[in-house]
GUVO-959289 format. One record per residue (C-alpha): residue number from 1; residue in one letter; chain; z, y, x. Coordinates in steps of 0.25 Angstrom, whole numbers, plus 5000, padded with zeros to 4 digits. Layout:
<nodes>
[node NUM,'A','A',[Z,Y,X]]
...
</nodes>
This chain:
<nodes>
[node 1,'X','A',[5000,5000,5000]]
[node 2,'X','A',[4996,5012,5007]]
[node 3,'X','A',[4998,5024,4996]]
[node 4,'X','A',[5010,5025,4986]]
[node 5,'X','A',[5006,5033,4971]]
[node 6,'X','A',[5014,5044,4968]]
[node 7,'X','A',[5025,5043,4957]]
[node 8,'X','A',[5034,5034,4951]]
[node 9,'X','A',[5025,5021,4954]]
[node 10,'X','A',[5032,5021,4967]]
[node 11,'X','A',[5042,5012,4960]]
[node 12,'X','A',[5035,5003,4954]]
[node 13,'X','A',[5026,5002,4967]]
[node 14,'X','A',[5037,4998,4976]]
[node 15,'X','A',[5040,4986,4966]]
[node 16,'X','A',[5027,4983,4966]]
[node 17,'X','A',[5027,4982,4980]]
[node 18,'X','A',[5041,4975,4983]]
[node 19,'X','A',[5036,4964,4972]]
[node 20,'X','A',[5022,4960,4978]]
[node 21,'X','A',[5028,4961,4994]]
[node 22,'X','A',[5019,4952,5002]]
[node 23,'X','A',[5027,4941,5009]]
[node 24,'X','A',[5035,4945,5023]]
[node 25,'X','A',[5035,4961,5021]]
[node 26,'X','A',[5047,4969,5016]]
[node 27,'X','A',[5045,4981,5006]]
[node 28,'X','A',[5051,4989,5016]]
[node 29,'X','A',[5039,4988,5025]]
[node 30,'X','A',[5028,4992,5013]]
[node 31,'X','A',[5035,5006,5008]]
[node 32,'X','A',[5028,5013,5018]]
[node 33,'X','A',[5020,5021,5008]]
[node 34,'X','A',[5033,5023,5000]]
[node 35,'X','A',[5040,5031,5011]]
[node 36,'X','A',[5044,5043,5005]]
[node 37,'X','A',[5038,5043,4992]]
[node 38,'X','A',[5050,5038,4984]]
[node 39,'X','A',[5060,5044,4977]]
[node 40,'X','A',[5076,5038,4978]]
[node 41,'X','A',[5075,5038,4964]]
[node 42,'X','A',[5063,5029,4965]]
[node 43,'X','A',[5071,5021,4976]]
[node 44,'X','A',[5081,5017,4967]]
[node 45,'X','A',[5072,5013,4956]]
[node 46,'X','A',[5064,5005,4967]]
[node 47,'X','A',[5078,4998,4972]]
[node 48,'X','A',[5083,4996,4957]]
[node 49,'X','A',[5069,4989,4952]]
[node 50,'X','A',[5068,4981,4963]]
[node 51,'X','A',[5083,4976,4962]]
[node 52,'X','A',[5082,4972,4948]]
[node 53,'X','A',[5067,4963,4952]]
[node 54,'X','A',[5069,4949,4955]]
[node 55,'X','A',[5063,4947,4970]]
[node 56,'X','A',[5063,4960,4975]]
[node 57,'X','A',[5077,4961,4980]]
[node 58,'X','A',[5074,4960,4994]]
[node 59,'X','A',[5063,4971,4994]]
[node 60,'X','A',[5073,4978,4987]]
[node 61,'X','A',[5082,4978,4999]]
[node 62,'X','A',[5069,4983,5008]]
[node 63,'X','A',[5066,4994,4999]]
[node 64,'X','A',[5081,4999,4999]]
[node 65,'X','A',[5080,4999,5015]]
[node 66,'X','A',[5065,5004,5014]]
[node 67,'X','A',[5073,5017,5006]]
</nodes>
């Protein structure tokens, strides 16, 4: 993913991303286009949906170190 769209899809882009990680790579290490584009507000929602989705605990844990 080279370019993120404005707006509040940044949520549901990072979801998207986080539930379609290939295998071996962390989520930390894809947010690169994110990188100071996102909210705390959107943070928080990001941290909250992620925590509440079976299977994504994990990149839940690398999105809250990404932060």
């Amino acid at each position: 993913m080279n370019e993120v769209s404005n707006g509040s899809n940044y949520v549901n882009e990072l979801l998207k991303i986080a539930r379609n990680l290939p295998e071996n790579v962390t989520l930390g290490e894809v947010l690169a286009p994110f990188e100071g584009k996102l909210s705390e507000r959107d943070c928080v929602q990001v941290l909250g949906l992620m925590g509440q989705e079976e299977g994504l605990t994990m990149c839940s844990l690398y999105f809250l170190e990404w932060m």
